[in-house]
C-alpha positions as CSV (number, residue, x, y, z in Angstrom):
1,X,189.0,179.4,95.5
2,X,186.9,178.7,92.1
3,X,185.7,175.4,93.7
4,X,184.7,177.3,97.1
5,X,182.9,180.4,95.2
6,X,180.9,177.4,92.7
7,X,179.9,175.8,95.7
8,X,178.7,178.9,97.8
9,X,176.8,179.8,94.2
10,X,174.8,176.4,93.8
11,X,174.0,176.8,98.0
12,X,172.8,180.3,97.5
13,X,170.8,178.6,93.9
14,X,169.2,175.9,95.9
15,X,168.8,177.9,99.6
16,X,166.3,180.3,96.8
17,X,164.5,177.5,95.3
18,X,163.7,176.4,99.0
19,X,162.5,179.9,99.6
20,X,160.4,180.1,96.2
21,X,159.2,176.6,96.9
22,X,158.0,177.5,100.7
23,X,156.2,180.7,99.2
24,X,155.0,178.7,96.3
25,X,153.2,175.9,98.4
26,X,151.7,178.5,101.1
27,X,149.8,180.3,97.8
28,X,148.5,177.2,97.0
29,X,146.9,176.2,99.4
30,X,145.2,179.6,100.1
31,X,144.2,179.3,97.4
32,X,142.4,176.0,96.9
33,X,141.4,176.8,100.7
34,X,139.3,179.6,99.0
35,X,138.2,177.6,96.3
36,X,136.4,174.8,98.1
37,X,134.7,177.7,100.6
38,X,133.4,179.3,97.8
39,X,132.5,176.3,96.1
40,X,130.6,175.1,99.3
41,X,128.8,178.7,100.3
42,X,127.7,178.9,96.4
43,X,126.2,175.8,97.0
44,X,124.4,176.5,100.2
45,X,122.8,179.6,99.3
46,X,122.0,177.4,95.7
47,X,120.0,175.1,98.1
48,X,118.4,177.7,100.7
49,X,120.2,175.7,103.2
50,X,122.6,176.8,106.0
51,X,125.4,177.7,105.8
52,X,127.0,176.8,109.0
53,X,125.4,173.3,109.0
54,X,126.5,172.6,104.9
55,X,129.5,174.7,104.2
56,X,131.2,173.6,107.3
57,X,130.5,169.7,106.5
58,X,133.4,168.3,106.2
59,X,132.4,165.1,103.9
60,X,131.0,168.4,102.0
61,X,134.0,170.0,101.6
62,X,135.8,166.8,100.4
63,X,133.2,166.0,97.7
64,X,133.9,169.6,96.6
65,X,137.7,169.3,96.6
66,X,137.2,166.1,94.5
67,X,135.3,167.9,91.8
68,X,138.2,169.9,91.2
69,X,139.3,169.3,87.7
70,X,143.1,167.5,87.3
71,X,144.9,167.7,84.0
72,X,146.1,163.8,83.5
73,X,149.8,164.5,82.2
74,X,149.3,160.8,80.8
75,X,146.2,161.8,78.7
76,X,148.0,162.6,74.9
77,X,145.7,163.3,71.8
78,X,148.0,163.1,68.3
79,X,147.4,165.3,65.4
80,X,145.8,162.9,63.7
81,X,142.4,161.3,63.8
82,X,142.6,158.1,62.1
83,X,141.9,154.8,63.9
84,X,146.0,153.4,64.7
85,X,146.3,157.1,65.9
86,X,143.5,156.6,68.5
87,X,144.6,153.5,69.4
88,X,147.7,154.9,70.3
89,X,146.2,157.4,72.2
90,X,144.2,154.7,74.6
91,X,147.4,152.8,74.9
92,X,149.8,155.5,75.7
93,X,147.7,157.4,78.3
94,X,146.5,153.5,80.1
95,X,150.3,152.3,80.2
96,X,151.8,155.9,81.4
97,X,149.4,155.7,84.8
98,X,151.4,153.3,86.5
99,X,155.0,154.2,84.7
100,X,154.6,157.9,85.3
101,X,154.4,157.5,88.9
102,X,157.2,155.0,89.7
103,X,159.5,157.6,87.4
104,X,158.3,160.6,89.3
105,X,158.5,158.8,93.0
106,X,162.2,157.3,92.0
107,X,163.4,160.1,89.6
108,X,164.7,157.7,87.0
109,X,166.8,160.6,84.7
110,X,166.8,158.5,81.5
111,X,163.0,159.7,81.5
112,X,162.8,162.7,83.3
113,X,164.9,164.1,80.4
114,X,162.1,165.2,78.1
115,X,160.8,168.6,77.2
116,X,157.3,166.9,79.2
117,X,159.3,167.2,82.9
118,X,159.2,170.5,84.5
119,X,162.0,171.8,86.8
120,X,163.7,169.6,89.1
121,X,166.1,170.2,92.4
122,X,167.6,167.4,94.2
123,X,170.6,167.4,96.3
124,X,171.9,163.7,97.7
125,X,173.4,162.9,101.0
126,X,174.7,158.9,100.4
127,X,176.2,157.1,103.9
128,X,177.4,153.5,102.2
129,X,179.2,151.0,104.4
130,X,181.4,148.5,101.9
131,X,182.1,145.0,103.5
132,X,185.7,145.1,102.2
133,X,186.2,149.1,102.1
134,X,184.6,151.0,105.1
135,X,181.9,153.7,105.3
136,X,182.0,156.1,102.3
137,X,180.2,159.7,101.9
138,X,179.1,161.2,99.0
139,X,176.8,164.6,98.3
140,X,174.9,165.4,94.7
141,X,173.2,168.6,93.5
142,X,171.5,168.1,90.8
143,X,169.2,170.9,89.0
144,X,166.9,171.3,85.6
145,X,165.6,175.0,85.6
146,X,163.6,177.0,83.2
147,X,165.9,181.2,82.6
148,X,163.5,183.6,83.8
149,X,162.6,185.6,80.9
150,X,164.0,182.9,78.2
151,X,161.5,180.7,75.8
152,X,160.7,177.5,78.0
153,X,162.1,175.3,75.9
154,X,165.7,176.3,77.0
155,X,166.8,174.2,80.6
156,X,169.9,175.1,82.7
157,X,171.1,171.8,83.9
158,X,173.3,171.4,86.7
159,X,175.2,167.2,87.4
160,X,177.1,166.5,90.2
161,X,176.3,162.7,89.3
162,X,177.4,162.2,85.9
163,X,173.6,161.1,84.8
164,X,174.8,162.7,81.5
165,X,176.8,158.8,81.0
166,X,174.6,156.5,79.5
167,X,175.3,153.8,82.3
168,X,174.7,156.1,85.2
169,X,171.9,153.6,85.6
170,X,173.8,150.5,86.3
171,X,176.3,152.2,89.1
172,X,176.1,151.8,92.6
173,X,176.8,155.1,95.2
174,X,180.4,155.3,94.8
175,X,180.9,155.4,91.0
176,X,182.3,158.9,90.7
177,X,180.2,161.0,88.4
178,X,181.7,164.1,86.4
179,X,180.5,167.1,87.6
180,X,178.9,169.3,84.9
181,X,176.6,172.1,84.0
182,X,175.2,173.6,80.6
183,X,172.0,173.9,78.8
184,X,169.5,171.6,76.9
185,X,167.3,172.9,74.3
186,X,164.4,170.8,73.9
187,X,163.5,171.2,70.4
188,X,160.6,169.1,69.6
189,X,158.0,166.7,71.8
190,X,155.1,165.9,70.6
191,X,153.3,162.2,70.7
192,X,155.9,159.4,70.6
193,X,158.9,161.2,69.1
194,X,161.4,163.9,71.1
195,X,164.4,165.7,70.1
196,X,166.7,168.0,72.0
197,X,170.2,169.4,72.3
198,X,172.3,169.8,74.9
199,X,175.8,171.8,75.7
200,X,177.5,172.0,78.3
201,X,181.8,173.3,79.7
202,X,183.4,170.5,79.3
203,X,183.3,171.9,76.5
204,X,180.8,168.7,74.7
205,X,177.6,169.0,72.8
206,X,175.0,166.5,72.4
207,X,172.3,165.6,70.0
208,X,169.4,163.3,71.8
209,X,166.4,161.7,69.7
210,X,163.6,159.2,71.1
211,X,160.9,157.1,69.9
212,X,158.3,155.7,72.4
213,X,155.5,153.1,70.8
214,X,152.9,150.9,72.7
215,X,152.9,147.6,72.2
216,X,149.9,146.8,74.2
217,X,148.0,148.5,76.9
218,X,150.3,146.6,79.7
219,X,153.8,146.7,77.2
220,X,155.8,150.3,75.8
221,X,159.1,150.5,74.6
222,X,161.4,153.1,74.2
223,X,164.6,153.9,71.5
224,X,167.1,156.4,72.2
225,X,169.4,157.4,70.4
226,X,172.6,160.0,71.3
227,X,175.2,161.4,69.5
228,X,178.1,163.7,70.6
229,X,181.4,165.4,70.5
230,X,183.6,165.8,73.7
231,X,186.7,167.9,72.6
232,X,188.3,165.2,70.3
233,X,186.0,162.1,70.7
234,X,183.1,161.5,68.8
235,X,180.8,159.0,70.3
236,X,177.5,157.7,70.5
237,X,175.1,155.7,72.7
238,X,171.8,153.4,71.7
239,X,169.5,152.5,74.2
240,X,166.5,150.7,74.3
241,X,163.5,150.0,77.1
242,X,161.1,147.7,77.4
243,X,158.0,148.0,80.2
244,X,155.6,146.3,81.1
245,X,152.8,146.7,83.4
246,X,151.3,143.9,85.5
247,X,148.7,146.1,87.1
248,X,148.9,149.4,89.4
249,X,151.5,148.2,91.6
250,X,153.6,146.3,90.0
251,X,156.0,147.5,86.7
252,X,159.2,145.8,85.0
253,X,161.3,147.3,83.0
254,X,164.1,145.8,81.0
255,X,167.0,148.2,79.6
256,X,170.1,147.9,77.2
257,X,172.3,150.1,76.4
258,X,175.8,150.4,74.0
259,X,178.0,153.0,73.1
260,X,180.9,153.4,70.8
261,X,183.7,156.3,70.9
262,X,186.7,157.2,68.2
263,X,189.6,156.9,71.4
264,X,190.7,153.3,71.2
265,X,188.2,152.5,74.1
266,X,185.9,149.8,72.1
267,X,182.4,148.9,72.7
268,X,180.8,149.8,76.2
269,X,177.5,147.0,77.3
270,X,175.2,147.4,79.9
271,X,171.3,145.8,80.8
272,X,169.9,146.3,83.7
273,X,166.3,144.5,85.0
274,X,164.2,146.4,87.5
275,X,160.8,145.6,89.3
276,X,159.2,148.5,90.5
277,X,156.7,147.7,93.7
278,X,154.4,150.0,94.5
279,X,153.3,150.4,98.7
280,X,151.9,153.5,98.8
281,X,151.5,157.1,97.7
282,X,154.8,157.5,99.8
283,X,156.6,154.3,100.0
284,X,158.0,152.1,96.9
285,X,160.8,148.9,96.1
286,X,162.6,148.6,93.4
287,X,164.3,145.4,92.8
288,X,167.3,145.6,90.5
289,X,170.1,143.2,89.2
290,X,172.6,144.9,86.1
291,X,176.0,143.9,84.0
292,X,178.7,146.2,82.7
293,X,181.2,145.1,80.3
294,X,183.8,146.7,77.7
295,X,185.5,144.7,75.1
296,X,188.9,146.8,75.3
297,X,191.9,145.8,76.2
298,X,189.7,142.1,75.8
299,X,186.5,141.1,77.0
300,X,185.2,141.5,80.4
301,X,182.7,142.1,82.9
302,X,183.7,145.3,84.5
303,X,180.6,145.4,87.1
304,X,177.8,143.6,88.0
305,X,175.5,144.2,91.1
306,X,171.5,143.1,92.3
307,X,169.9,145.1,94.9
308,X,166.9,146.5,96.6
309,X,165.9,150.3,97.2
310,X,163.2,151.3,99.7
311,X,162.2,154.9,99.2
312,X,160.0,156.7,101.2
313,X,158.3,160.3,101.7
314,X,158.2,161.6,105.3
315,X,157.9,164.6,107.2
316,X,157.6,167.3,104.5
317,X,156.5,166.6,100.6
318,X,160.0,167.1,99.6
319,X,162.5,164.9,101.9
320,X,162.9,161.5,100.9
321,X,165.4,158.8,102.5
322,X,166.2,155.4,100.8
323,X,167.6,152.5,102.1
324,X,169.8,149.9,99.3
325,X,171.3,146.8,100.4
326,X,173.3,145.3,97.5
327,X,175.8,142.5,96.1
328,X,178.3,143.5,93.8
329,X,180.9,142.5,91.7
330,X,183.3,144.8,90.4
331,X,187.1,144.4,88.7
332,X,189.2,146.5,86.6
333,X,191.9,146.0,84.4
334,X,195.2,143.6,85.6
335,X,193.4,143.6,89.2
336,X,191.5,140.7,90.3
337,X,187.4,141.0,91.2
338,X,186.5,142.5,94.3
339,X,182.8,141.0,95.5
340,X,181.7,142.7,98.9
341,X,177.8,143.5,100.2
342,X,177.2,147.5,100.5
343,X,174.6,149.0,102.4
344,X,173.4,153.0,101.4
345,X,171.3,155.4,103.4
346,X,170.6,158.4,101.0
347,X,168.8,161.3,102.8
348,X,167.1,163.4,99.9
349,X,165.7,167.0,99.2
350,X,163.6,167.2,96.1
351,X,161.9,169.9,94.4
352,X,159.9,169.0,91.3
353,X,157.5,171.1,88.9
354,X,157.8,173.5,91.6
């Protein structure tokens, strides 16, 4: 009865956000339909010219629209004015072009998760077909929302995925996720570093920190580091990116990640390797191969997998479907490897920054 009435509550949560998002999107485009009218009659009558044979012209209205300012969300300015500061500066905002949009368009959570990313809404339908196991379904809801009437630094998060594990990235479609909801605080982002807290019922709270530096114009990396306590178990998880650009379509990025917990479990290891293709404003690859491995009770490769994900845009701003062919290798402990080819189709409904 509890699971039912959950359920009918995140339905109602994300039927609203469909309705805000509708209302939102009609408002906007009013208004910016306003915006270049007046822009183009202001003009006219600036000129003595016609208005029916100017205002109305449509490579008119387009030059118009295109003067419309856009705040770059990769353009960053530190405190400081001293020359390794600027440099910074030109670095970060040239190397987040590229690596902004490939995280948007793919929703990568391991850097959606600073105070920089707005509100997010995605719920996940996944039809996988497993060469040695059959056709599988699975469903996700996932949420990040500002409280109405709260400071903005304060998130409701809601994971039906289990993105909240530090190797959520390395799992293929059927690797259940715990489901989970809480809060993050984002204390502090500014420039390279970010801090924030996060609690949620299980009960657990977590401490998050990162450090982002440019290497080059083309090259960033990225440290983050987690602590956290889960009812009894302390743990804590170190990760570390590196990206680098090759030019506007094409972005690699290499990841590692280990964690350590006080339950007898031992070291966790993971690395994944993932070439980012860019097609289009609404189609994208990414290439991925990864390892998994623990070192308790001995040591041993608990999953390994390569792939390829084609996602695309269609029909309305917000529906995505993605299509992942993939290899993997999986065992666990006292049974032997099981290798079989997988197939997904995820159909996807996303609201972000709405």
């Amino acid at each position: 009865m509890l699971l039912f009435e959950f359920l009918l509550f995140l339905s109602r949560v994300l039927n609203a956000f469909y309705k805000i998002g509708c209302r939102l999107l009609q408002v906007k485009t009013l208004l910016f339909s306003l915006s270049v009218t007046f822009m183009a009659v202001t003009k006219a009558l600036g000129h003595g010219l016609s208005i029916d044979h100017e205002a109305t012209n449509p490579a008119v209205i387009k030059q118009e629209a295109d003067a419309l300012e856009v705040i770059d969300p990769c353009l960053t300015h530190t405190a400081d004015d001293t020359a390794f500061d600027q440099a910074f500066d030109y670095l970060n905002t040239k190397f987040c072009q590229p690596a902004i949009w490939f995280d948007s368009f793919f929703v990568d959570e391991r850097t959606q998760e600073d105070a920089r990313a707005g509100t997010l809404v995605r719920w996940t339908n996944d039809f996988s077909y497993y060469g040695k196991e059959g056709f599988k379904y699975r469903a996700n809801l996932n949420a990040r929302f500002n409280l109405p009437g709260v400071n903005q630094k304060l998130k409701v998060i809601i994971d039906s995925q289990g993105e909240d594990d530090p190797f959520a990235f390395l799992k293929g479609p059927d690797d259940e996720g715990e489901r989970d909801i809480g809060l993050r605080y984002d204390w502090y982002a500014k420039d390279r570093v970010s801090f924030n807290i996060k609690a949620n019922i299980k009960p657990k709270l977590e401490a998050r920190w990162r450090y982002t530096y440019p290497i080059s114009q083309s090259t960033i990396t990225r440290l983050t580091q987690k602590i956290y306590q889960e009812k009894k178990v302390t743990g804590e998880s170190t990760e570390f990116d590196i990206e680098h650009s090759f030019d506007e379509d094409f972005l690699l990025r290499w990841s590692a990640v280990a964690q350590y917990e006080n339950r007898n479990n031992g070291w966790e290891f993971g690395s994944s390797l993932n070439l980012y293709h860019y097609i289009s404003s609404k189609q994208a690859i990414n290439y991925i191969a990864s390892i998994y491995g623990v070192d308790t009770p001995y040591h041993y490769v608990e999953n390994a997998r390569i792939a390829v994900t084609y996602r695309q845009n269609f029909l309305r701003e917000w529906l995505f479907f993605e299509i992942t062919p993939e290899y993997n290798w999986s065992k666990e402990v006292d049974i032997d490897r099981l290798d079989q080819a997988i197939i997904t189709l995820r159909l996807e409904v996303m609201f972000q920054n709405i």
